[in-house]
N, C-alpha and C positions, 0 to 999 in steps of 0.2 A: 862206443864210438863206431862208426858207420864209414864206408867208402862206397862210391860209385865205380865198376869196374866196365868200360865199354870198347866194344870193338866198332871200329870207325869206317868211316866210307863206302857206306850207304846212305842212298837218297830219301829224305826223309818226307811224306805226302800226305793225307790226308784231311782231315776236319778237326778243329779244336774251337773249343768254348774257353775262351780266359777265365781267370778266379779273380773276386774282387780288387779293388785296387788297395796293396795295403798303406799306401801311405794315406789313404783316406779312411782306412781303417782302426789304423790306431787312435788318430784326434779324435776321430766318433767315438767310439769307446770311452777316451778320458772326457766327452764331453757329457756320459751320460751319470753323471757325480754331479752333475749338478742340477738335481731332481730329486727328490723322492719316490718319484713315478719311477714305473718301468719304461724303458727303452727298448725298441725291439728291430734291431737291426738284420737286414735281410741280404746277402750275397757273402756274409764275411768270410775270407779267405781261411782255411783249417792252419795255420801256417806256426812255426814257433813263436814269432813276438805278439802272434795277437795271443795266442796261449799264455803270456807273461805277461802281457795287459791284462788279464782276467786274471791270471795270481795274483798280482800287484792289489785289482779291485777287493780280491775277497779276504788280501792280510788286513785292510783297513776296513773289512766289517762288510760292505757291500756283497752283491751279487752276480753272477754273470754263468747264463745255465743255456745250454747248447740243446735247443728245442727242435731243432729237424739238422742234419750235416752241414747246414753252412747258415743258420738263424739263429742269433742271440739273444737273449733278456737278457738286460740289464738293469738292474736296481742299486740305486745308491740310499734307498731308506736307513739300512743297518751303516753307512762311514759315522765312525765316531772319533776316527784321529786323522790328523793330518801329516801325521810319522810314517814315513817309507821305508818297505825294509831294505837295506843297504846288499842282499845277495841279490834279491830281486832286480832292481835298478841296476846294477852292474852288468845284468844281462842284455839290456837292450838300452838304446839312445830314447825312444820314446817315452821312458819315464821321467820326463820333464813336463810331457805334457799333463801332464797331472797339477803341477804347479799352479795355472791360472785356475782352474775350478773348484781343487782344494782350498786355496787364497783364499777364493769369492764364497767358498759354502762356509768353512770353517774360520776362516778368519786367521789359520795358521797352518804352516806346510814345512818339513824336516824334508830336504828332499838328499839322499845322496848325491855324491857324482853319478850321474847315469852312462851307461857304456856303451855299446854298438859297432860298430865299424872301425875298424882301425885306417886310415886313410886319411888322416892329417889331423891337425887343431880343427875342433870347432866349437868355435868360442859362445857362450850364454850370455855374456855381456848383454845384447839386444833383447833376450826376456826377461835380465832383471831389471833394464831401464824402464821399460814397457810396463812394466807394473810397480815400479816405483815411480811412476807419473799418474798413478790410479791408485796411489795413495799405502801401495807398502814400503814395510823395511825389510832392507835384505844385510843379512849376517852371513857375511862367507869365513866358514873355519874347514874342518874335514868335511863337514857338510852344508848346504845353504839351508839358514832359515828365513823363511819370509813372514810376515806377520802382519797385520792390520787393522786400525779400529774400524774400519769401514770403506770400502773401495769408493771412489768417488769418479765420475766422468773425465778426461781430460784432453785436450789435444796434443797427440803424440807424432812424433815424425823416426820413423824409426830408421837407423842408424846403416840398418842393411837389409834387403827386403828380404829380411829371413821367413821360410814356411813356416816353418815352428813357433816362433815368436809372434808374427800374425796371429798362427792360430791359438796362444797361451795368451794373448794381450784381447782376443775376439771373448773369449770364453768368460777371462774376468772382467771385461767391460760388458759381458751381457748380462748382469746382477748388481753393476755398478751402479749409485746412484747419480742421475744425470747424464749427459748427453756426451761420450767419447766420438773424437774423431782419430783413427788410425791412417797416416800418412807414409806414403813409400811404402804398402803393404803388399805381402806378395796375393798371387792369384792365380796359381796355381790351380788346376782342377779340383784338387784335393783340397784347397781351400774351400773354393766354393760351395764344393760340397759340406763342408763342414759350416759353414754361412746358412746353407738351406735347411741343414737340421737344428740348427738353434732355433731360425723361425719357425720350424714346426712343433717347435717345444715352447712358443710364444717368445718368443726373441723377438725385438725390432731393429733390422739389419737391413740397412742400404747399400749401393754401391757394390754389390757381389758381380764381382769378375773384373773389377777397375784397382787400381791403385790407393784406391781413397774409400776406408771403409766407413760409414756414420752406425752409431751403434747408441739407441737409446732407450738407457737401462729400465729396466724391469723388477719387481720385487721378488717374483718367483718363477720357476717355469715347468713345465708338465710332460707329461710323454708322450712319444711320440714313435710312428714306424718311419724307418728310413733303409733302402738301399742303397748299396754302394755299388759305386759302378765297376765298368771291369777295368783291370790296369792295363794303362796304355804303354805301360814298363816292358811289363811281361809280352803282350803284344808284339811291343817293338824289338824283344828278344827273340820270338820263334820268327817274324821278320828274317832275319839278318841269319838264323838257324837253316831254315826252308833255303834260302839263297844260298848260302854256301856251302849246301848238302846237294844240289840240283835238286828239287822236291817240290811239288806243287800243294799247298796250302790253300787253305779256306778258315779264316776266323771269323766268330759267330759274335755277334754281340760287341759291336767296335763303335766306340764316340768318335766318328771324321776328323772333328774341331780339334780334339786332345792328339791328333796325328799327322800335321798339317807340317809341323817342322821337321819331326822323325820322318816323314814320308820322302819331305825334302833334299832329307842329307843324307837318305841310303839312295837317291836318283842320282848324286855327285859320285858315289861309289857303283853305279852299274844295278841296279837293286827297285826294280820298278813294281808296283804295286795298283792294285784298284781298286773302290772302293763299289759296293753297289746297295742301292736299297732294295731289303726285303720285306714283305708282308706273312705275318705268322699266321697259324691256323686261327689264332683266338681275334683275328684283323690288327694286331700290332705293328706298326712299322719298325724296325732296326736295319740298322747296318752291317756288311760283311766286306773282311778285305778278303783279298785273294794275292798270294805270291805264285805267280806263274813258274813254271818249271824252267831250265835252262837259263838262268840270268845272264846279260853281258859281262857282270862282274868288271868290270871297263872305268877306272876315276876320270870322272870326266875334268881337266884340268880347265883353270881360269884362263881368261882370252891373255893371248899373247904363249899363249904356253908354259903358264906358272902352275909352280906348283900350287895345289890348292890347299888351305887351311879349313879344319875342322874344328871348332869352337865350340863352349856352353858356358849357359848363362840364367839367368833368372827368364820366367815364364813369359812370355812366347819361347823364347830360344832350344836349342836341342840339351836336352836335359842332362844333369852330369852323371842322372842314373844308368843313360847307355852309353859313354864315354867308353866304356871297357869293352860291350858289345862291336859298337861301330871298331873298334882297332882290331879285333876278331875280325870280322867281315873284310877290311881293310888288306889283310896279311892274303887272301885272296882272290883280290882285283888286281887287275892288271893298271901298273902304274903308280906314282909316287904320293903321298900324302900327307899335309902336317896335323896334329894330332895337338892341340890348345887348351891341355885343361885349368881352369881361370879359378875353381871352388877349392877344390883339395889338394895339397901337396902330399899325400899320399897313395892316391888311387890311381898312380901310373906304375905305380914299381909291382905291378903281377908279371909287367910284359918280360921280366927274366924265365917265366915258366911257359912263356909262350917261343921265347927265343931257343929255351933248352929243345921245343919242340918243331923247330927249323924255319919259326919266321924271321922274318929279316926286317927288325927293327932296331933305330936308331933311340936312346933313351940320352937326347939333348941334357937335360935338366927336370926338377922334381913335376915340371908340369909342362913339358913336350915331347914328345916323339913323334920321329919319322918314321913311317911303314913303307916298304918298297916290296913289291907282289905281282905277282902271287907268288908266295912259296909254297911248296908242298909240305904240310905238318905229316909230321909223324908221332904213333904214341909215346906216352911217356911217365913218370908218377909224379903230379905236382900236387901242389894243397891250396885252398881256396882259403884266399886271407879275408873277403869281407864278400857278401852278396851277391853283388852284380859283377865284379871279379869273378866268384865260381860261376855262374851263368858261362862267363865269357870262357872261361877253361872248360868246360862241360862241352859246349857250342864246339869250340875250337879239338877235343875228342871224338865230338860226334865225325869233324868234315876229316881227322885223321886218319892215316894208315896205320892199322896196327891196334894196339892192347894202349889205352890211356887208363890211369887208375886217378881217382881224384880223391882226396882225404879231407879230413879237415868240413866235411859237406854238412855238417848243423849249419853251418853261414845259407847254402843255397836255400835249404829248409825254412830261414827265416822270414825268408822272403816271397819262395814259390812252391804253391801247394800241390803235391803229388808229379812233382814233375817227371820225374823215371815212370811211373805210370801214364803218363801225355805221353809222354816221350814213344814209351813201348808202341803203341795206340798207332802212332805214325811210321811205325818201323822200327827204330832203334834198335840196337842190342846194345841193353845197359841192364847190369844188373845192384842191385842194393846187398851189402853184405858188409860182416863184423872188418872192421878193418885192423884185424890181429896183425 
C-alpha cells in the first residue's frame, strides 16, 4: 500500500497532455471480444482498471499485450468461457461490460457482482432488461447467469439512460440478428466513441450522439485501429487544480464539445478558461485550453441574489464525475453554493475529510451540500474512498497549508495515469511512498 505525501501552497503552471479517457476505455477493451481479429487500440490510459480489464481478458483465454506505453492488441481468438473470475470483477465496476459481448459471442456469460466505487446503489437492473429484450435469460443467484439460444434484434426503451447499459445492449445488438432500436440511450462521449469502433469492426450503427440508437445486426466483425480520446474528467480536474492553486495551465489535446458544460459551471464559480485552435507540425489541427493565472474565484449568484445551485445529470449536463472536484474549487470562491448531486447517494460523504481540513461545508442530506468560501484548507491525513473523491482530496492538499498525507490512493491510480508525476511536471511537491 502506497500514500501520497504533499506539501501545499504552491502555484501550480505549466503544460499537460491528458491520458485517454478511461471511461471510453474500458467498453473499447470489452468490446474487443467480439472478434477473432485483433484490435489495436491507441492513447489507452496505463491506469489500474484498464490493467484488470486485460486480467479479466486473458482469465478467459483471450489476449491483450502492451505494444509501445500506451497501444494495445487485443485478441479475443483464444475466449473459450464465458465464466468471470469472481476476484477479478470484484475489483472494478467495469466488469459487467463484458456481459453484452460475451452474450453475443458465447452465447453464455457467469458474471460475478462486479465492484468499483463505493458511492451509493448502482442498480444492473437496466442491463439485464436490455438483453433480455435481445433475447436472453438472466439467472440472479451469488452470481448472474445470462444465456441465450440466439440474440435476436429488438426495440428496447430503456428504463434509465444508463452508460453502461447502452453500451452492454450496443455491443450485443451489434451480432444480434435483425434490426435493434435502443431508445432513451445515453451519449455520452464515451459512448460514441464506442459506436465508432464497432463500425470500424463493420458494425451498422446509426444515430451516434442522439438518444435513439439503430443497430443492424451483422454476422461477424473484424479488427480494427481505434484511439481514444483524451478525458475531458481529468481535464476538468487539473481545470479546477490550476484555479485554486493560482497557476497558469495549458492543456494539450482537448475536445471543446466534451467541455461546453464543465466550462460552464467552473464560470458560476469564478473559474474562467479558453479554448484556442492549434496547427501541429505534421499540419493537424487540435485544440488547447488555457487556465489563466489569478482567477476571481468569485460564485457568481442567480439574479435576484440567490443562492446558486449546482447540479448533474445525464449527458449534456455537468457530469457526476466532477461533482467532488467542483465542491473542492467551491470551498475557495468567494460566496455561497448548493451542491445537487441527483446519481449517487454516496459520493457526498468525502466532504467530512475536507471539513476536517477547514472548509465550511454544510452536508444537508446524502445528496446536498452547502459550500460557503473561501476557507483556508489546511493539511491533514485523509483517505480516498473512490476516484474522483481522491482527485478532489489530492486537489484540495495541493491549494493547502501544510503536510496533507492521502492513503487509500490505489482508488486515484484507477482512474489517472501517473498523476504525481504531471503533478511534479507543474510544480507540485508530492511525493509517492509505502504508507507504513
Amino acid at each position: 500500500m502506497e500514500k501520497f505525501v504533499i506539501e501545499g501552497g504552491y502555484p501550480l503552471s505549466g503544460e499537460l497532455t491528458p491520458s485517454g479517457n478511461k471511461n471510453e476505455a474500458l467498453p473499447v477493451l470489452a468490446a474487443c471480444l467480439l472478434t477473432d481479429e485483433v484490435v489495436t487500440l491507441r492513447n489507452m490510459p496505463r491506469i489500474r482498471d484498464v490493467e484488470v480489464m486485460c486480467e479479466v481478458i486473458e482469465s478467459i483465454g483471450g489476449r491483450a499485450r502492451w505494444v509501445e506505453r500506451n497501444t494495445l492488441e487485443v485478441s479475443g481468438a483464444g475466449v473459450r468461457t464465458g465464466e468471470l473470475d469472481a476476484r477479478l470483477c470484484q475489483r472494478i465496476r467495469a466488469s459487467i461490460l463484458f456481459a453484452g459481448p460475451l452474450l453475443a459471442r458465447m452465447g453464455r456469460v457467469v458474471l460475478p457482482p462486479p465492484g468499483g466505487d463505493v458511492i451509493g446503489r448502482r442498480r444492473l437492473d437496466t442491463h439485464f432488461h436490455a438483453l433480455e429484450a435481445l433475447g436472453a435469460r438472466v439467472a440472479v443467484r451469488d452470481v448472474y447467469e445470462l444465456s441465450t439460444r440466439g440474440l435476436v434484434g429488438a426495440d428496447i426503451f430503456l428504463d434509465e439512460a444508463s452508460v453502461t447499459a447502452t453500451e452492454n445492449a450496443l455491443m450485443a445488438a451489434a451480432l444480434a440478428k435483425g434490426t435493434t432500436v435502443i431508445r432513451n440511450a445515453a451519449c455520452e462521449p464515451h459512448v460514441c466513441a464506442l459506436a465508432r469502433l464497432l463500425n470500424a469492426m463493420g458494425a451498422q450503427i446509426s444515430g451516434v450522439g442522439s438518444n435513439q440508437l439503430t443497430i443492424e445486426g451483422v454476422e461477424r466483425l473484424g479488427g480494427a485501429t481505434h484511439e481514444v480520446e483524451s478525458d475531458y474528467l481529468e481535464i476538468g480536474s487539473f481545470m479546477g487544480l490550476a484555479a485554486i492553486t493560482g497557476g497558469a495551465l495549458k492543456i494539450h489535446r482537448v475536445q471543446p464539445d466534451s467541455l461546453r458544460m464543465i466550462r460552464a459551471v467552473f464560470e458560476r464559480l469564478g473559474v474562467y478558461t479558453q479554448v484556442n485552435q492549434v496547427t501541429g507540425a505534421d499540419g493537424r489541427v487540435s485544440a488547447e485550453l488555457l487556465v489563466p493565472p489569478h482567477q476571481p474565484l468569485a460564485v457568481r449568484p442567480d439574479y435576484h441574489n440567490h443562492v446558486p445551485k449546482i447540479d448533474n445529470s445525464i449527458w449534456p449536463a455537468f457530469p457526476t464525475d466532477l461533482m467532488s472536484i467542483a465542491i473542492t474549487v467551491a470551498t475557495q470562491c468567494k460566496g455561497t453554493v448548493l451542491f445537487f448531486e441527483k446519481m449517487f447517494e454516496g459520493r457526498m460523504f468525502f466532504v467530512d475529510h475536507l471539513q476536517a481540513m477547514g472548509a465550511q461545508i454544510i452536508l444537508c442530506d446524502p445528496h446536498r451540500v452547502v459550500v460557503v468560501g473561501p476557507q483556508p484548507l489546511r493539511g491533514a491525513k485523509v483517505q480516498s474512498p473512490d476516484v474522483r473523491a481522491g482527485m478532489a482530496l489530492l486537489i484540495a492538499g495541493l491549494c493547502a497549508q501544510g503536510r496533507t498525507e492521502i492513503y487509500n490512493i490505489h482508488q486515484i491510480d484507477r482512474g489517472y495515469e501517473r498523476v504525481d508525476e504531471k503533478l511534479r511536471a507543474l510544480g507540485a511537491h508530492i511525493e509517492r511512498l509505502p504508507a507504513s
